[in-house]
PDBQT receptor file of N, H, CA, C and O in Angstrom, charges set to zero:
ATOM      1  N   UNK A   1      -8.574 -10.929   1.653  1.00  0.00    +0.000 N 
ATOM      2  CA  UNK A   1      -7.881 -11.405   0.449  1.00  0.00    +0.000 C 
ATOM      3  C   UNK A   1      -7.388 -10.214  -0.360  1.00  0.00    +0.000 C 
ATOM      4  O   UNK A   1      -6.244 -10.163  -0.811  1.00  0.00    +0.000 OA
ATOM      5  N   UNK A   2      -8.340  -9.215  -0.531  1.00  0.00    +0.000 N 
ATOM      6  H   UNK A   2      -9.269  -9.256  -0.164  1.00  0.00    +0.000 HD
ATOM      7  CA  UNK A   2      -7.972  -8.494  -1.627  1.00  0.00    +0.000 C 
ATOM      8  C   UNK A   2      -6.622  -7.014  -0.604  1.00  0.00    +0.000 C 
ATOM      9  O   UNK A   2      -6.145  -6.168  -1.362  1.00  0.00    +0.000 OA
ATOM     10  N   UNK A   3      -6.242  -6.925   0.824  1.00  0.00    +0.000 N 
ATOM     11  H   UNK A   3      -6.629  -7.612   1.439  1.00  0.00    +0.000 HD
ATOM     12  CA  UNK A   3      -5.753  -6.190   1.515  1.00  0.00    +0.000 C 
ATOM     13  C   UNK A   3      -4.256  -6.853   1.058  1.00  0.00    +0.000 C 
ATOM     14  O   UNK A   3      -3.266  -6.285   0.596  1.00  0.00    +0.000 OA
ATOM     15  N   UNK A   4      -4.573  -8.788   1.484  1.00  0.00    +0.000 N 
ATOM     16  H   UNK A   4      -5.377  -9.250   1.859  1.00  0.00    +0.000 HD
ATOM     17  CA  UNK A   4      -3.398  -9.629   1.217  1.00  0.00    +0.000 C 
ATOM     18  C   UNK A   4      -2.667  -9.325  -0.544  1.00  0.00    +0.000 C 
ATOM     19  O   UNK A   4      -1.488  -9.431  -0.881  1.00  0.00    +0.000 OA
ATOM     20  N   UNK A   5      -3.339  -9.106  -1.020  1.00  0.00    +0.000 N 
ATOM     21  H   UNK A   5      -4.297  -9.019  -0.746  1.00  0.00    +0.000 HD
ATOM     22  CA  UNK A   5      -3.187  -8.967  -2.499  1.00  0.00    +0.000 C 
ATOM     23  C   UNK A   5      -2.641  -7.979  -2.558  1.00  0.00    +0.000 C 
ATOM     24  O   UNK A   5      -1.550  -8.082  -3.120  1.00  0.00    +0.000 OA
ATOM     25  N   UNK A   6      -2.952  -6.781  -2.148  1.00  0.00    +0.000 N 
ATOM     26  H   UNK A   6      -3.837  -6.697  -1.691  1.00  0.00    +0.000 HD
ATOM     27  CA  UNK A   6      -2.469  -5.562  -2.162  1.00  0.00    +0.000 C 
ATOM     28  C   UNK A   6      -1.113  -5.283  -1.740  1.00  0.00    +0.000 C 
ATOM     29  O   UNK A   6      -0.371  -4.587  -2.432  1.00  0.00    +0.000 OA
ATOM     30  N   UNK A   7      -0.680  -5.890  -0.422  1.00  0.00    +0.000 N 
ATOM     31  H   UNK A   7      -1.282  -6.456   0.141  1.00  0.00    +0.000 HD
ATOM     32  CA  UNK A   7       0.146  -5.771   0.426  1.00  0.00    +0.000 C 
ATOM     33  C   UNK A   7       1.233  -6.778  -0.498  1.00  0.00    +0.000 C 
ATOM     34  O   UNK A   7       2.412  -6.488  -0.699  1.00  0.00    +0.000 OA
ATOM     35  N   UNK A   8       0.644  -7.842  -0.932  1.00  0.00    +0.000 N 
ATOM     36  H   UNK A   8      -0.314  -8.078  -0.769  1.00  0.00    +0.000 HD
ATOM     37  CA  UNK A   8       1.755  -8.236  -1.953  1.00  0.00    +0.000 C 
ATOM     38  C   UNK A   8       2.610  -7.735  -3.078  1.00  0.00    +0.000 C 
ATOM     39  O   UNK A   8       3.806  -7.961  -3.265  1.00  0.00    +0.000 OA
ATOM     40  N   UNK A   9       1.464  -6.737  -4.067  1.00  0.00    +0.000 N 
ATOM     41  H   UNK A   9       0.492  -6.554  -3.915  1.00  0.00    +0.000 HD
ATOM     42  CA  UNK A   9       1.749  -5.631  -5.083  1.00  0.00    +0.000 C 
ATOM     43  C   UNK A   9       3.015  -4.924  -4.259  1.00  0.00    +0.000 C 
ATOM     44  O   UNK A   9       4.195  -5.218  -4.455  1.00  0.00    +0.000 OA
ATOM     45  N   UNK A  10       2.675  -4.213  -3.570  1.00  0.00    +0.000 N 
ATOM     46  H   UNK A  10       1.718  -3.974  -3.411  1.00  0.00    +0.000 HD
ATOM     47  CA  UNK A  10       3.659  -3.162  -2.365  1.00  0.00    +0.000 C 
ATOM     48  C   UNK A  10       4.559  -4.305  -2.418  1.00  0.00    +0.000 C 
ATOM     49  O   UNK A  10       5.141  -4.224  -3.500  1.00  0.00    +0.000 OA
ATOM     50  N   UNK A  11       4.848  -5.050  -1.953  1.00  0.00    +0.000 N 
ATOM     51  H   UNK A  11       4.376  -5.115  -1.074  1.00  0.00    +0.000 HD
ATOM     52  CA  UNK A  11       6.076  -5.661  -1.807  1.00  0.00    +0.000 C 
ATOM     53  C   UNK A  11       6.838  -5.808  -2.893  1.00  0.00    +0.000 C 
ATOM     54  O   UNK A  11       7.916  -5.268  -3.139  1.00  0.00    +0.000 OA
ATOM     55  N   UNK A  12       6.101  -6.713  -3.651  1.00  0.00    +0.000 N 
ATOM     56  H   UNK A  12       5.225  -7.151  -3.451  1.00  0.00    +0.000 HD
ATOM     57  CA  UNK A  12       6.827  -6.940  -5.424  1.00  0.00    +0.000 C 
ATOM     58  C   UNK A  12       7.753  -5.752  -5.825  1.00  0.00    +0.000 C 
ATOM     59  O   UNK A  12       8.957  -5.757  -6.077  1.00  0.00    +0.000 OA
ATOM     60  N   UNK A  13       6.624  -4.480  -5.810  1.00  0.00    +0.000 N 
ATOM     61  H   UNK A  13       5.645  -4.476  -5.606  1.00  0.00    +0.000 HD
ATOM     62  CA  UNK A  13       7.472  -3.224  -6.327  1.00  0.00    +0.000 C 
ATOM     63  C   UNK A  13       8.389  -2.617  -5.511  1.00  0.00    +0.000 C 
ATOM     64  O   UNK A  13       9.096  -1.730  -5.990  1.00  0.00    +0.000 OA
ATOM     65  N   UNK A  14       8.527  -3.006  -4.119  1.00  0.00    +0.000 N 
ATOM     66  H   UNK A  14       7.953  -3.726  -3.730  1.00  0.00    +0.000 HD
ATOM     67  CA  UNK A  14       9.457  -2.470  -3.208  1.00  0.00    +0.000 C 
ATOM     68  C   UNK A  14      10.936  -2.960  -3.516  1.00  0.00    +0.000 C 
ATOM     69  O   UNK A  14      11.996  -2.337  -3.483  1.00  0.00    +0.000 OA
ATOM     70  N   UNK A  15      10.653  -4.292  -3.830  1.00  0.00    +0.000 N 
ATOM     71  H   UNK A  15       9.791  -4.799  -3.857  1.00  0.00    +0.000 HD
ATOM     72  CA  UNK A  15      12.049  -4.787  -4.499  1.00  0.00    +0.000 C 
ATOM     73  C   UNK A  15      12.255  -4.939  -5.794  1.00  0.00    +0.000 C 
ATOM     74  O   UNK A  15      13.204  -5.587  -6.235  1.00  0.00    +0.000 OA
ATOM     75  N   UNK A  16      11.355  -4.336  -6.540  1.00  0.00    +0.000 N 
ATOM     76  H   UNK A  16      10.585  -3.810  -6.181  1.00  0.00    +0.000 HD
ATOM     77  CA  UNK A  16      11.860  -3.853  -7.757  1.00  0.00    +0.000 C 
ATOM     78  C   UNK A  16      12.670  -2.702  -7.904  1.00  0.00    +0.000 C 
ATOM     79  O   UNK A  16      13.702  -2.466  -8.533  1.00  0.00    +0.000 OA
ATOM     80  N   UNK A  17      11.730  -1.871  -6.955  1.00  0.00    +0.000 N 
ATOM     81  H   UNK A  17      10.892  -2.063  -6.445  1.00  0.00    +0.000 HD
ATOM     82  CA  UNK A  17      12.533  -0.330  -6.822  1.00  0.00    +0.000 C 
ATOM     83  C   UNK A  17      13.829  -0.587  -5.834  1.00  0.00    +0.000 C 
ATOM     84  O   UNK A  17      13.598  -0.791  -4.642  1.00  0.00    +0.000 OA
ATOM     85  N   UNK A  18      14.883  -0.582  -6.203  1.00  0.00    +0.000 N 
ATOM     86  H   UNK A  18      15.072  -0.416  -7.171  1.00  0.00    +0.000 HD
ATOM     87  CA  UNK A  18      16.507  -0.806  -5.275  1.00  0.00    +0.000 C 
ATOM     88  C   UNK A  18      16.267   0.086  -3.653  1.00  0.00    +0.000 C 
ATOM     89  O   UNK A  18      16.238  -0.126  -2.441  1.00  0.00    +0.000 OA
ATOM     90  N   UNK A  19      16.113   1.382  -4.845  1.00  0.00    +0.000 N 
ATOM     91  H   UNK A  19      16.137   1.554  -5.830  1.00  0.00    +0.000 HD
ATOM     92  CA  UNK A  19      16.463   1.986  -3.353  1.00  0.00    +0.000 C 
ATOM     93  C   UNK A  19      15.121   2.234  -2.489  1.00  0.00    +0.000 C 
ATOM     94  O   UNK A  19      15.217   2.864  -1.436  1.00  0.00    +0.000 OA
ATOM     95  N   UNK A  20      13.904   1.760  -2.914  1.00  0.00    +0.000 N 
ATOM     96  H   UNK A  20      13.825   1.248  -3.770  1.00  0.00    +0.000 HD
ATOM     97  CA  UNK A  20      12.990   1.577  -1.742  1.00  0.00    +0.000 C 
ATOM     98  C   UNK A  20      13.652   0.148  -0.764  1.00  0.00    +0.000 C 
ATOM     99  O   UNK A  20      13.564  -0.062   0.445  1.00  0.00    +0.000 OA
ATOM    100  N   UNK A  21      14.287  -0.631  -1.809  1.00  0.00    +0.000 N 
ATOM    101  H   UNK A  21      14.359  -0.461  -2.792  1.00  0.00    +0.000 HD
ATOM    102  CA  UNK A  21      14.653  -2.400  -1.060  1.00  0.00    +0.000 C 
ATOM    103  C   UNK A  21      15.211  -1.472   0.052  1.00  0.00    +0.000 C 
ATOM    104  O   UNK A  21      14.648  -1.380   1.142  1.00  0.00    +0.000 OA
ATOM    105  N   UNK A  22      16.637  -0.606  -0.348  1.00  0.00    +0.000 N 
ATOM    106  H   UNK A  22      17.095  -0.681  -1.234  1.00  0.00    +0.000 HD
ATOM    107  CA  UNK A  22      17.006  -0.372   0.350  1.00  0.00    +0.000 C 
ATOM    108  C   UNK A  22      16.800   0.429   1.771  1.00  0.00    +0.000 C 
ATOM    109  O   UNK A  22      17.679   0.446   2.633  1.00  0.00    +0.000 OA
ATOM    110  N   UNK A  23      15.762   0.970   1.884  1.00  0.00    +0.000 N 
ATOM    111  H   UNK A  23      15.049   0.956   1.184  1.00  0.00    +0.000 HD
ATOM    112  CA  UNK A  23      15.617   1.703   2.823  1.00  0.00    +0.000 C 
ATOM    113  C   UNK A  23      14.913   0.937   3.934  1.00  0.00    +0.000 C 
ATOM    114  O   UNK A  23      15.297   0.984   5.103  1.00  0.00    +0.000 OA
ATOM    115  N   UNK A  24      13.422  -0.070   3.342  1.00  0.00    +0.000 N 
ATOM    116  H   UNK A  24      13.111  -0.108   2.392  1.00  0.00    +0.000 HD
ATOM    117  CA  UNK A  24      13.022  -0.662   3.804  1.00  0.00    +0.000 C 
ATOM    118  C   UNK A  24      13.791  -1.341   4.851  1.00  0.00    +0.000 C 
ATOM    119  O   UNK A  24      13.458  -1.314   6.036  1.00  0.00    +0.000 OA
ATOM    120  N   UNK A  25      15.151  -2.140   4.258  1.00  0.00    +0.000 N 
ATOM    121  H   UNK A  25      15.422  -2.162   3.296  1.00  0.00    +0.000 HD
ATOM    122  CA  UNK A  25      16.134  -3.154   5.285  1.00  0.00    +0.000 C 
ATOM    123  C   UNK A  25      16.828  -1.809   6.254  1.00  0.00    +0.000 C 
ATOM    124  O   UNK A  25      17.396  -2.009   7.328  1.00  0.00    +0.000 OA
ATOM    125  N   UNK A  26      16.669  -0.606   5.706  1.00  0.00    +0.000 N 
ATOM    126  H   UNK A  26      16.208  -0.444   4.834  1.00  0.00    +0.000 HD
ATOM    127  CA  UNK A  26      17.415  -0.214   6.640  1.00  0.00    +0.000 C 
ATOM    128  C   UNK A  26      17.051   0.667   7.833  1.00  0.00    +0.000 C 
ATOM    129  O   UNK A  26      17.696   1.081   8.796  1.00  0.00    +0.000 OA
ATOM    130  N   UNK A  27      15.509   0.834   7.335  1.00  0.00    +0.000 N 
ATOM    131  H   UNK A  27      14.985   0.497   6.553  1.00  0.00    +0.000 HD
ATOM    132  CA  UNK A  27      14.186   1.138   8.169  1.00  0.00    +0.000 C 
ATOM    133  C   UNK A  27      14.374  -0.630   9.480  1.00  0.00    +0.000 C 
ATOM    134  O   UNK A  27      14.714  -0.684  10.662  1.00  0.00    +0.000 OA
ATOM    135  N   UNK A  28      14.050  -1.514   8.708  1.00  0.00    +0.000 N 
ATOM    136  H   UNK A  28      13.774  -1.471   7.748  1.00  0.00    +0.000 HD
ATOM    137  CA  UNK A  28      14.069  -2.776   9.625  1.00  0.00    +0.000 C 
ATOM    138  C   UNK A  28      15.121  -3.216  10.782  1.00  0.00    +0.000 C 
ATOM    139  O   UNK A  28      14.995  -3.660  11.923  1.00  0.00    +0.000 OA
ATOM    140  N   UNK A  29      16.296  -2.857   9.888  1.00  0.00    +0.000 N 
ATOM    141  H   UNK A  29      16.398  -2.496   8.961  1.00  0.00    +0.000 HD
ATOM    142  CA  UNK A  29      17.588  -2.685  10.879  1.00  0.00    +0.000 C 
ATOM    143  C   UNK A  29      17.565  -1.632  11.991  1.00  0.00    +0.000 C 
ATOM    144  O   UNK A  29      17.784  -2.118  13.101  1.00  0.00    +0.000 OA
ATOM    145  N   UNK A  30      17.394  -0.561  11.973  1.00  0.00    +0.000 N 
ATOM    146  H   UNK A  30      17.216  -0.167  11.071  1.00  0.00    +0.000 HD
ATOM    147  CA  UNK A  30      17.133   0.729  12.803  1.00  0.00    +0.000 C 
ATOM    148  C   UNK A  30      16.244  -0.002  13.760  1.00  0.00    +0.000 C 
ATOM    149  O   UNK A  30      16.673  -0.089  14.911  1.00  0.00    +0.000 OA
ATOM    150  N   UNK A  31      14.731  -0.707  13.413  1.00  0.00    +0.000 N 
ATOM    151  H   UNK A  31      14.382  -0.636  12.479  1.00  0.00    +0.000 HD
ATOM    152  CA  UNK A  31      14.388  -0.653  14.632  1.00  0.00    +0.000 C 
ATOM    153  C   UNK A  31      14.636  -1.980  15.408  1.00  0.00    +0.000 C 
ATOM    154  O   UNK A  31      14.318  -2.256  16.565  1.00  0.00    +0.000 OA
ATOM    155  N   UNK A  32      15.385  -2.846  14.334  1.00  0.00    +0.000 N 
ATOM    156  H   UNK A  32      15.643  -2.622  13.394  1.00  0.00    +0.000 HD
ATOM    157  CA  UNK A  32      15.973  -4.053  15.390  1.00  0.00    +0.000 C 
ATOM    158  C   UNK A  32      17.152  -3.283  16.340  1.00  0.00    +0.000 C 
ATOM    159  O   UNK A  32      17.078  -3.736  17.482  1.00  0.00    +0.000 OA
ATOM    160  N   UNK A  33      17.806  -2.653  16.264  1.00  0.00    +0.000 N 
ATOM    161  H   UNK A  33      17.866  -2.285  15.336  1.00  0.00    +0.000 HD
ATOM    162  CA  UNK A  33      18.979  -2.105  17.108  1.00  0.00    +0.000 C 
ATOM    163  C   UNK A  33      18.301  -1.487  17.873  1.00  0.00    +0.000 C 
ATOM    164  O   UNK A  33      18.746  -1.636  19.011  1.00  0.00    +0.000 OA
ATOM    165  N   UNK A  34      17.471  -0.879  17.848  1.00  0.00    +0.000 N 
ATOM    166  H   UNK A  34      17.110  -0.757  16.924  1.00  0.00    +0.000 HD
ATOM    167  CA  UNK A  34      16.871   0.226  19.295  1.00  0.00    +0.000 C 
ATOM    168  C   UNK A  34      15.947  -0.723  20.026  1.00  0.00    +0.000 C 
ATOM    169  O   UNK A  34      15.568  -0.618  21.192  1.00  0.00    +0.000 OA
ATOM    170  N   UNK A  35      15.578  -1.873  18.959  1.00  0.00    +0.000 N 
ATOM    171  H   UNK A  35      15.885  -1.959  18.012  1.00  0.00    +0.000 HD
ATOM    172  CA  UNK A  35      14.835  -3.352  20.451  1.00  0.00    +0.000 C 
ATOM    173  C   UNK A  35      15.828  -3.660  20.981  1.00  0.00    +0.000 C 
ATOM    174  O   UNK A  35      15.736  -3.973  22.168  1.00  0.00    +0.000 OA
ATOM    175  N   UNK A  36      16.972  -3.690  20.420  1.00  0.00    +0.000 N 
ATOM    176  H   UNK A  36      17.046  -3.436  19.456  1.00  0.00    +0.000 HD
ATOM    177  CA  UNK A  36      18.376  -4.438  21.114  1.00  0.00    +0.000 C 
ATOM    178  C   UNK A  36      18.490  -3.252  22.301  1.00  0.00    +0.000 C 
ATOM    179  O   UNK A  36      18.493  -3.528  23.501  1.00  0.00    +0.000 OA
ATOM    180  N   UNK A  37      18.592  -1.749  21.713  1.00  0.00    +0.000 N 
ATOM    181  H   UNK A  37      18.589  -1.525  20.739  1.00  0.00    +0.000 HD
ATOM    182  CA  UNK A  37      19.343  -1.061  22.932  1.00  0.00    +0.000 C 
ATOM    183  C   UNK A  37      18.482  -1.026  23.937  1.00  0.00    +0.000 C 
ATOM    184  O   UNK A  37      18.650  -0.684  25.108  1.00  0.00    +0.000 OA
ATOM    185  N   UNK A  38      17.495  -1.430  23.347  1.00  0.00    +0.000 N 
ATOM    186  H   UNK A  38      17.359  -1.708  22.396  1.00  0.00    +0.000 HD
ATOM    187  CA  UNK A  38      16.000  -1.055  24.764  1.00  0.00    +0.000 C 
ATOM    188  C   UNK A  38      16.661  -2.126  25.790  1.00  0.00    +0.000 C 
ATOM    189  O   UNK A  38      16.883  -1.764  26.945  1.00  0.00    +0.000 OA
ATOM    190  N   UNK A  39      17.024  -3.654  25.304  1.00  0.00    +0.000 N 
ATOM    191  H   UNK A  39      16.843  -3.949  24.366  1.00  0.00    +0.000 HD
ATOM    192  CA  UNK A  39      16.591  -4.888  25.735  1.00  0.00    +0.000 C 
ATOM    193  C   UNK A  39      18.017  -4.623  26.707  1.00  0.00    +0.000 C 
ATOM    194  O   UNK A  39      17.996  -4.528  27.934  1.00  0.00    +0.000 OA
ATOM    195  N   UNK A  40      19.104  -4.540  25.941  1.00  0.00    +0.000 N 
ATOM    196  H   UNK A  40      19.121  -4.616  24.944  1.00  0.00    +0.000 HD
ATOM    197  CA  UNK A  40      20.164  -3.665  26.957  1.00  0.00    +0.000 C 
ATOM    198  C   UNK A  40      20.150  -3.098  27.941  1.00  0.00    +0.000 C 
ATOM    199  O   UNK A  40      20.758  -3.419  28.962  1.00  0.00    +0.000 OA
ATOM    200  N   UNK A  41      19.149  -1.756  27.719  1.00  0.00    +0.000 N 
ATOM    201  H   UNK A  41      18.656  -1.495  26.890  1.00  0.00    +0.000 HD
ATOM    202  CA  UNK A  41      19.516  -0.584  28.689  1.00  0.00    +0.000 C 
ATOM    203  C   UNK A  41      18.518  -1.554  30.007  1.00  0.00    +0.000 C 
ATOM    204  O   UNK A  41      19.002  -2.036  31.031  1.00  0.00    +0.000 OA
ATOM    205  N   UNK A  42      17.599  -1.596  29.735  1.00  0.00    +0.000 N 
ATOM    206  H   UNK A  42      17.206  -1.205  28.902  1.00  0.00    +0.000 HD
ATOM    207  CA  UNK A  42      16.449  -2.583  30.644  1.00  0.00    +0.000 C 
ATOM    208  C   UNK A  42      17.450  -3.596  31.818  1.00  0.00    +0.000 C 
ATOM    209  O   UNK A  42      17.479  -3.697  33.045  1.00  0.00    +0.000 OA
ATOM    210  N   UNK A  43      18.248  -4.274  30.600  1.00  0.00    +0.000 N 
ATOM    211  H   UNK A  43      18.224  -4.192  29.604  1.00  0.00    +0.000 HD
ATOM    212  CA  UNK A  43      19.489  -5.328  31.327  1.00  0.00    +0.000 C 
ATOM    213  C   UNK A  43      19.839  -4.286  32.382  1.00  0.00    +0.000 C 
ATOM    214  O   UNK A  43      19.494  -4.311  33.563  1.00  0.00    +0.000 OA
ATOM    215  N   UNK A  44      20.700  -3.215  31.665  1.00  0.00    +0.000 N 
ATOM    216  H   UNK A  44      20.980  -3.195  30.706  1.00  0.00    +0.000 HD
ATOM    217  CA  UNK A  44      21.534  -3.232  32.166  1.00  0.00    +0.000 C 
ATOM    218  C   UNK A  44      21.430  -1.652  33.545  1.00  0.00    +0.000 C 
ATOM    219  O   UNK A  44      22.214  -0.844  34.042  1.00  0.00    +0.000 OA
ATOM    220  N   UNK A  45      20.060  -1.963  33.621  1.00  0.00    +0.000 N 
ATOM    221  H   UNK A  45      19.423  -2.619  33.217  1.00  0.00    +0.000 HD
ATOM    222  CA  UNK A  45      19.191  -1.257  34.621  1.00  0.00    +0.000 C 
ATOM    223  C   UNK A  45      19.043  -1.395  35.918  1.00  0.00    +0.000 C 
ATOM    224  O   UNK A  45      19.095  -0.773  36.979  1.00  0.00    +0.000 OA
ATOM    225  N   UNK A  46      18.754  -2.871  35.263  1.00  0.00    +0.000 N 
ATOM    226  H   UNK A  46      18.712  -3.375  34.400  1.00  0.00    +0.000 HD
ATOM    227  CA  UNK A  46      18.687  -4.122  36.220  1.00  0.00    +0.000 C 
ATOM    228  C   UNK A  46      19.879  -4.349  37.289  1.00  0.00    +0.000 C 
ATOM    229  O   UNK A  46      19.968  -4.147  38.501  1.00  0.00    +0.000 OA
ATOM    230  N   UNK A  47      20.545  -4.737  36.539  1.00  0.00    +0.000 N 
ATOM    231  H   UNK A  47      20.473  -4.901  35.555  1.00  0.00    +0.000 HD
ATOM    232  CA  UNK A  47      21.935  -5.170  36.851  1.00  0.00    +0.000 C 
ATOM    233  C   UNK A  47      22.444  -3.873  37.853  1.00  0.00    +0.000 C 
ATOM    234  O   UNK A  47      22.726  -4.140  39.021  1.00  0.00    +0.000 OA
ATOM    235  N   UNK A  48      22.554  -2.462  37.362  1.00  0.00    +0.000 N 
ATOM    236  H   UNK A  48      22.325  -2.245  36.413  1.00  0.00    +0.000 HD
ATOM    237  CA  UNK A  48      22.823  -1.740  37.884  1.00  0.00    +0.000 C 
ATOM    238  C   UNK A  48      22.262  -1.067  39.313  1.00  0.00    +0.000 C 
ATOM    239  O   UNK A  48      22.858  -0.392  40.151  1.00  0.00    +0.000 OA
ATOM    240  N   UNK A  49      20.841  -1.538  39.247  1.00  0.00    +0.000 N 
ATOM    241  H   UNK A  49      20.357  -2.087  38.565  1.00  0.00    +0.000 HD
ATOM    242  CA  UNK A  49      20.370  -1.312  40.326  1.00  0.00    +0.000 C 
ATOM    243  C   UNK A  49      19.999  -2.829  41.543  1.00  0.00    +0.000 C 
ATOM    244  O   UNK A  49      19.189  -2.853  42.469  1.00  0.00    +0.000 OA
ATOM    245  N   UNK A  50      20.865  -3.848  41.102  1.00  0.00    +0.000 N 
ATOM    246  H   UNK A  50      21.523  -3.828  40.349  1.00  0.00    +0.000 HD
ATOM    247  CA  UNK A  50      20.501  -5.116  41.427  1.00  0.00    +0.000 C 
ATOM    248  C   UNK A  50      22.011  -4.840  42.279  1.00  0.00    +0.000 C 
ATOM    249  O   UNK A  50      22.494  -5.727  42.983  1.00  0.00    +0.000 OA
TER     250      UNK A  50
């Protein structure tokens, strides 16, 4: 409870502070695109050696 609590504080103020919001989404974005290029290159590994 009290970790959950905590982890909530951190959040609240993350989007209070702009440019932490901002980095955060753009921390999140970064590593959705490199699951994408992984999920790609993997494809297209496949494919290439298929």
């Amino acid at each position: 409870m009290k970790l959950s609590k905590e982890w909530w504080q951190t959040v609240r103020f993350a989007i209070k502070e702009e440019g932490r919001t901002v980095r955060l989404i753009s921390i999140l974005v970064t590593v959705g695109v490199i699951a994408v290029v992984l999920i790609a290159a993997s494809n297209g590994v496949s494919v290439a050696i298929g």
